[in-house]
N, C-alpha and C positions, 0 to 999 in steps of 0.2 A: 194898485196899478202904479200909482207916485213912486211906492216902495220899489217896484222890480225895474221901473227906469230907471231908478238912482242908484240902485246895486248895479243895473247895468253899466252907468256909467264911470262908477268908481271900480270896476273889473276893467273899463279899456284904459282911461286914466291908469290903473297900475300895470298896465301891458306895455303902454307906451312908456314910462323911467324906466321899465325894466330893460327895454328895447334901444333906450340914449344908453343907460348905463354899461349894456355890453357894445355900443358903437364908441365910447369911449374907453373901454377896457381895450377893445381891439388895436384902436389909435395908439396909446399908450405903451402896451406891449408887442414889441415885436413879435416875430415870430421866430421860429427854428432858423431856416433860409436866412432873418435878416441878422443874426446873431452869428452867422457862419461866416458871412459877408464885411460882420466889424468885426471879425477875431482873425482875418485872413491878413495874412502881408503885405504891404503893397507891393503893386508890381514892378519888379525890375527889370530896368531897358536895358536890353541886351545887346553887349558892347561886342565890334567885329574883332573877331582872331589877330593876336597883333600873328603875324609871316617874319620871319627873321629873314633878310636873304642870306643865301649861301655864303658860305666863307670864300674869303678867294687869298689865292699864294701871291703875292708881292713880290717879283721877282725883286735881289737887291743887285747886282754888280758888284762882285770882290773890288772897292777899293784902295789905292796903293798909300802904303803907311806916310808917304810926303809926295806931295804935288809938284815937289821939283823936279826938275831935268837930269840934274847932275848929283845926284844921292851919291851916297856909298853904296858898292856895289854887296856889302852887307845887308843890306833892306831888299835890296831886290832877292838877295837869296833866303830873307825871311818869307818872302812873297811864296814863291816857287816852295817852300815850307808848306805852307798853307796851301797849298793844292791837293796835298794829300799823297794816296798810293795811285804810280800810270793807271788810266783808264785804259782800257779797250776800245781801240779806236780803229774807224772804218772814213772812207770818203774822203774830203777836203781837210779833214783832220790830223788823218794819218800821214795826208803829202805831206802837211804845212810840218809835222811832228819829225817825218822823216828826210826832208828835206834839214831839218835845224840838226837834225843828229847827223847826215851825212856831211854835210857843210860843215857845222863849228863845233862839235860833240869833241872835250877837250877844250874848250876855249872858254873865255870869261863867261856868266850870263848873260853881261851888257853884248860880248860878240855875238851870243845867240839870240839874243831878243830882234837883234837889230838886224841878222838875215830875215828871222821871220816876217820883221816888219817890211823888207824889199817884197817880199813873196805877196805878202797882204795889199800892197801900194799897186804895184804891178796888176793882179785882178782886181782892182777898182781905178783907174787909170784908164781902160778905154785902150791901152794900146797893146798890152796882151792879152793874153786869153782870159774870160770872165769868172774865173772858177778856181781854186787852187791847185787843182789836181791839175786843170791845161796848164796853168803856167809853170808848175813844175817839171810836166812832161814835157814842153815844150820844144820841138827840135833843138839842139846846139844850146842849151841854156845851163844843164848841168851836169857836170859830169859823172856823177855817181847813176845817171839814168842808163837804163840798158832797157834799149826798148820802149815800155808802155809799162815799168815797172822796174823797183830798184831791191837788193839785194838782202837778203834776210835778216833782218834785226833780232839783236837778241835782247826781247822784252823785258829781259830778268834787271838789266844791268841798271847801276848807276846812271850813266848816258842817258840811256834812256827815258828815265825818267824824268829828268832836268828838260829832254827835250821837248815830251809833253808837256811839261808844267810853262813851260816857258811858250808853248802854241799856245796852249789856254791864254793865258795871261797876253798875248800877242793880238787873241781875237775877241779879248774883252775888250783891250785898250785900256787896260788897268796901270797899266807902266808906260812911263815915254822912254821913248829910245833916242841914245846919242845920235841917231842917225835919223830921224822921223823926216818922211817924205821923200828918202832915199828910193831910186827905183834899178840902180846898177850896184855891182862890187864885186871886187877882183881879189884873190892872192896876192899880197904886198911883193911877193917873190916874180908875178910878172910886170911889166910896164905896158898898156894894150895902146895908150895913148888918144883915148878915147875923145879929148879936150870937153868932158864933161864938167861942171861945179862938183867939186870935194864937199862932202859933208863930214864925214870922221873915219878916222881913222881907229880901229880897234885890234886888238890882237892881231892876226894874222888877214885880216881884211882892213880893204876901205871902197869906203862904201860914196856913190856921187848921187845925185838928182839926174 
């Protein structure tokens, strides 16, 4: 009876190291799951989409090779160079163009810059029409108007083109004119005796305030 106690109890006695030894085997070694978990990457934070904005065009303004007044009338005709081949022009563009070629088409640039610029003065002045094409048309203002409309140009020519280049450049304000602020001017050929201020005198005009 002693004997089969004490077999008994040296059969739980070795159940129980058997029973530590695998609860420390388990401790010990991970398992599959926890060896997937140390061999993984850590995780990275995920950074927001840089956005580019859109590109945008910067308008620049053509401008004038010398800031002075009184240039060579060389530089102004490098200007007018630099505008390239006449556009095709419609609206307040084509008065302002066709007006510079009926008026001074043949005359210096400076004479044509400086019509243009009456024309431009006048529609921002408040005392003629707002618009270049009313001041142009304007009753009794110029004579090449017939009507509500002036006489066929021929788009090919020289003239013409000088006269566009030179309305560009009029309505950038990329050149100053011997005449700036000018809002009258007459053919030197008449005397109207206006008793206006003289501003310059050009080619075959001159031009007052």
């Amino acid at each position: 009876m002693k004997a089969a106690i004490a077999a008994a109890f040296a059969l739980s006695a070795s159940a129980a190291v058997t029973a530590a030894d695998m609860s420390s085997a388990n401790e010990a070694v991970p398992s599959a799951q926890s060896f997937s978990e140390l061999n993984a990457a850590p995780p990275v934070a995920t950074k927001p989409a840089i956005v580019f904005a859109a590109p945008r065009e910067v308008a620049q303004p053509l401008a004038p090779l010398s800031g002075s007044a009184d240039v060579k009338a060389d530089n102004l005709a490098a200007l007018v160079d630099a505008q390239g081949d006449a556009e095709t022009l419609d609206g307040d563009m084509r008065c302002l163009a066709g007006a510079v070629y009926f008026e001074s088409k043949g005359e210096s640039l400076e004479g044509q810059l400086a019509v243009a610029r009456v024309i431009i003065n006048r529609a921002k002045s408040g005392r003629f029409a707002s618009s270049l094409c009313g001041v142009v048309y304007q009753p009794g203002q110029f004579s090449f108007v017939r009507g509500r409309g002036m006489p066929p140009i021929p788009t090919a020519s020289r003239s013409w083109r000088e006269a566009v280049a030179i309305a560009q450049i009029a309505m950038q304000d990329s050149w100053d004119s011997q005449a700036e602020g000018a809002l009258f001017f007459h053919a030197r050929r008449v005397s109207p005796g206006w008793g206006k201020r003289q501003l310059a005198a050009i080619d075959n005009h001159i031009f007052y305030r």
